[in-house]
C-alpha positions in Angstrom: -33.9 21.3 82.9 -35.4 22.7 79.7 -39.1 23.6 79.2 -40.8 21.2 76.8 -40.0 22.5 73.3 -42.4 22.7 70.3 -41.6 21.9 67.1 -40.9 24.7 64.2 -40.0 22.9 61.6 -38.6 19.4 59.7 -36.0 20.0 56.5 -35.6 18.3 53.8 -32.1 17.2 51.9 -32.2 16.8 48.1 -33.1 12.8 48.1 -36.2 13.9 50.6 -34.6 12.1 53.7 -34.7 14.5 57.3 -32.0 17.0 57.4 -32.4 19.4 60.1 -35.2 19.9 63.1 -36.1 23.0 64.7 -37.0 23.5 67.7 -37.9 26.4 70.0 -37.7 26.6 73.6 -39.3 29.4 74.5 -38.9 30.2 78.5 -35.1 29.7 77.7 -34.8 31.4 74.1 -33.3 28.8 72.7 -33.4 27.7 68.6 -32.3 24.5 68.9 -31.2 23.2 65.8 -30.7 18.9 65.1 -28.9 18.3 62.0 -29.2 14.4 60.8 -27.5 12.4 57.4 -24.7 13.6 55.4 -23.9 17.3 55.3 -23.3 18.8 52.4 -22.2 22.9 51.4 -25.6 23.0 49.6 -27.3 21.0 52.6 -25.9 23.3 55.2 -26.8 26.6 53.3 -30.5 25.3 52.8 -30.5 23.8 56.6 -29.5 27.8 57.4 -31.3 29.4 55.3 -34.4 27.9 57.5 -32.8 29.1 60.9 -32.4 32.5 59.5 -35.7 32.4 58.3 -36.8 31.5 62.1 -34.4 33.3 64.0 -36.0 36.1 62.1 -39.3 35.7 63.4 -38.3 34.8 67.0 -35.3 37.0 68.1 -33.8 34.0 70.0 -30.5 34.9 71.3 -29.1 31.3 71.9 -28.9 28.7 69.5 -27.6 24.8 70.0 -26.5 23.6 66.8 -26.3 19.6 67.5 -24.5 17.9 64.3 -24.0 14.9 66.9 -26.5 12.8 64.3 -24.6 14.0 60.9 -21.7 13.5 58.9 -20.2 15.2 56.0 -17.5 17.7 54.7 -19.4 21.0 54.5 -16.7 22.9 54.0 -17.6 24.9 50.9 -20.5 26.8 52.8 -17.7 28.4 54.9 -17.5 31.6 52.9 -21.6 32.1 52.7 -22.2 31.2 56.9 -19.5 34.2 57.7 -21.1 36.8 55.3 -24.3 35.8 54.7 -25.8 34.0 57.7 -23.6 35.3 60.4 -24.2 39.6 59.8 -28.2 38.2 59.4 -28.4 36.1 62.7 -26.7 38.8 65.1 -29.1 41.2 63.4 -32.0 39.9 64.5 -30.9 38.9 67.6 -27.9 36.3 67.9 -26.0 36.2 70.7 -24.9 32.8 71.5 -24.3 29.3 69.8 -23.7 26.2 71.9 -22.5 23.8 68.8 -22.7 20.1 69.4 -19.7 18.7 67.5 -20.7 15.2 65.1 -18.5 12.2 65.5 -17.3 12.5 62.2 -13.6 13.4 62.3 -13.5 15.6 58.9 -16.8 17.2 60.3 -15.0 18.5 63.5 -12.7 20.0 61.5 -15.0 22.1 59.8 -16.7 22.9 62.6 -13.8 23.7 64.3 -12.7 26.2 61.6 -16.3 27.6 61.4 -16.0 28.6 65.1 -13.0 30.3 64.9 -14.6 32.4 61.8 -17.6 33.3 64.1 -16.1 33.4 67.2 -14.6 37.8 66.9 -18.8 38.2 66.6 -20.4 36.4 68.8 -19.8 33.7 71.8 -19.3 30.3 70.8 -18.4 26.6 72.5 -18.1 23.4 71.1 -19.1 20.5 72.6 -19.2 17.1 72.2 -22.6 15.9 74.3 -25.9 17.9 74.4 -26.5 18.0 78.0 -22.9 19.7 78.4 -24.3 22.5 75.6 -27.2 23.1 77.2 -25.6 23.5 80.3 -22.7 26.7 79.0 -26.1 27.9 77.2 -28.0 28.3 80.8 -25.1 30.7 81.9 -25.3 32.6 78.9 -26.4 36.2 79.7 -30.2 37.2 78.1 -30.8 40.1 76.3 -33.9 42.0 78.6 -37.0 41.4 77.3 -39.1 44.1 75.6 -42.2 45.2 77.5 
């Protein structure tokens, strides 16, 4: 069972409703991103943009990406996650992503396609409950820690 997380941070779409929470469990080094609402390319890149921004500052090697709460064709990020985000988030410490498919059929797709993308880089599963995610994540190897 996970440790209790703490809160990073709460995004924003473009009409001010919730788009993504971030949340950081620490003992596990997990960045545990919840995406809600309709997903847009401009959504996902600002949604991003935030986990790079964190991933920065905590190193955390696994991430579960839950988009069990959203919708949306997000498609036309594709290009900017591969060669923007990805090159960033294995820099600074990457090494796992546990993604938490939505129920949105056209969303699935995308995802699916996004996987494939990332997948030569680093090790990636989709999934269609959390609890299943968080259990692949568990037997993911950890980098050591630095003393």
């Amino acid at each position: 069972m996970p440790t209790q997380p703490r809160l990073l941070s709460t995004v924003s779409d473009t009409h001010g409703h919730r788009l993504i929470e971030f949340w950081h469990y620490e003992a596990e080094q997990v960045l545990y991103a919840r995406w809600y609402g309709n997903l847009t390319a401009i959504e996902v890149i600002k949604g991003a943009q935030q986990a790079t921004a964190l991933q920065s500052w905590l190193h955390c090697p696994l991430l579960l990406n839950d988009k069990h709460q959203s919708t949306g064709d997000w498609s036309e990020a594709m290009s900017w996650l591969e060669y923007e985000w990805l090159p960033r988030a294995l820099k600074d410490g990457l090494r796992a992503v546990a993604y938490v498919f939505a129920t949105d059929v056209s969303n699935q797709i995308v995802s699916t396609e996004f996987a494939k993308r990332v997948q030569p880089h680093l090790a990636i599963k989709l999934f269609y409950s959390v609890p299943a995610a968080w259990g692949w994540l568990r037997r993911q190897p950890l980098p050591r820690q630095r003393v």
